[in-house]
C-alpha positions, 0 to 999 in steps of 0.5 A, spaced: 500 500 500 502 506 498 503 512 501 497 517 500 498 524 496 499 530 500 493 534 499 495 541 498 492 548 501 492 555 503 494 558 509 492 566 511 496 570 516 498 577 516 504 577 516 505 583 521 502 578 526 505 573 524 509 572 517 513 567 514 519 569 518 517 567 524 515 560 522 522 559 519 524 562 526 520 558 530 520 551 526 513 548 528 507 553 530 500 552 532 495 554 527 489 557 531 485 562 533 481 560 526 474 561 528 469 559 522 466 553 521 468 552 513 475 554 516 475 549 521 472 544 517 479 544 512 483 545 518 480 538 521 481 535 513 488 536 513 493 531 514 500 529 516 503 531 510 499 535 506 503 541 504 501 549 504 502 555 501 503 561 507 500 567 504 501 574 507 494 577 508 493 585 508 499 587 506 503 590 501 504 586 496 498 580 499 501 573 496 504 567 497 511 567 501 512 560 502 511 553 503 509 549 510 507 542 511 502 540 517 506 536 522 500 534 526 493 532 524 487 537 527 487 537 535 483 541 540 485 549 540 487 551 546 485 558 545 478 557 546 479 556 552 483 561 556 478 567 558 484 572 557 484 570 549 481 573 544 478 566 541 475 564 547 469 561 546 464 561 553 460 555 548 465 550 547 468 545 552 473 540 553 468 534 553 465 537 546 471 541 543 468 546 537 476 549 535 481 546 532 487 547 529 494 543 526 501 544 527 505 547 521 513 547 519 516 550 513 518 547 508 521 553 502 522 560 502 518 564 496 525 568 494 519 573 494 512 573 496 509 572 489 503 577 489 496 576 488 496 580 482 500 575 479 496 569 482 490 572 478 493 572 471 495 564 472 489 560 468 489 555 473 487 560 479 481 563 476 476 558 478 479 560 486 474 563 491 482 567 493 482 570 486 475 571 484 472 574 490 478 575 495 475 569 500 476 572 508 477 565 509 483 564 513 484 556 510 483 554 503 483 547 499 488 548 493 488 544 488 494 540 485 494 544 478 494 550 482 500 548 487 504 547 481 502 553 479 504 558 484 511 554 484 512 555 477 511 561 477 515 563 484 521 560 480 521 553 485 521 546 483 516 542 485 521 536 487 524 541 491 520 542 495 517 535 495 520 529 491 515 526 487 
């Protein structure tokens, strides 16, 4: 039996809160505070393995920066429990957990953040909720053809960042 395939996805943070950097700084971070359902539910879809792009939100230029792979499957976050958090939630419990998030690592450093105007002028982006509506969502499934495609057009090879 072999291997499953990653499934690819996008990652939103600003990257003045929290960037690329200081995800190569760190090495592993928790990826919390997501308080959407749609959100949540890719969260809880994504498996070890499963390679990301880090997009910079809210910044200039918006766009891809890197590459992350989930280092750990959908866990509680721990945030919705701690009342001095912006992301409590009163309603959730430990029993019966409402939030999740997964552990992320880096993987590749754009070697410079490829703009959403870019992405937007790649054919295989232009079915993309990012690229036709700017979707909000902070987690966003990304299919194979378009992965590739940011990379291509970020100038990194795809065996580089994960052999196929």
């Amino acid at each position: 039996m072999s291997p499953t395939p990653p499934r690819f996805w996008l990652l939103k943070s600003e990257p003045d809160v929290f960037g690329y950097s200081d995800l190569v700084r760190v090495g592993r971070e928790p990826w919390n505070g997501v308080r959407n359902y749609q959100a949540r539910n890719f969260l809880r879809a994504m498996r070890a393995g499963d390679l990301c792009l880090f997009y910079h939100s809210n910044a200039r230029p918006s766009g891809v920066a890197g590459v992350a792979r989930v280092v750990r499957e959908a866990y509680p976050d721990n945030l919705q429990f701690d009342p001095e958090s912006p992301y409590f939630d009163p309603t959730s419990t430990p029993e019966d957990p409402r939030w999740s998030m997964v552990d992320v690592a880096p993987v590749r450093a754009f070697p410079a953040v490829l703009p959403l105007a870019v992405l937007r002028t790649l054919p295989e982006w232009q079915d993309s909720p990012l690229t036709r509506q700017g979707s909000r969502l902070s987690v966003l499934p990304v299919t194979p053809e378009q992965f590739r495609a940011a990379l291509e057009a970020a100038g990194i090879d795809l065996p580089a960042v994960h052999p196929v």
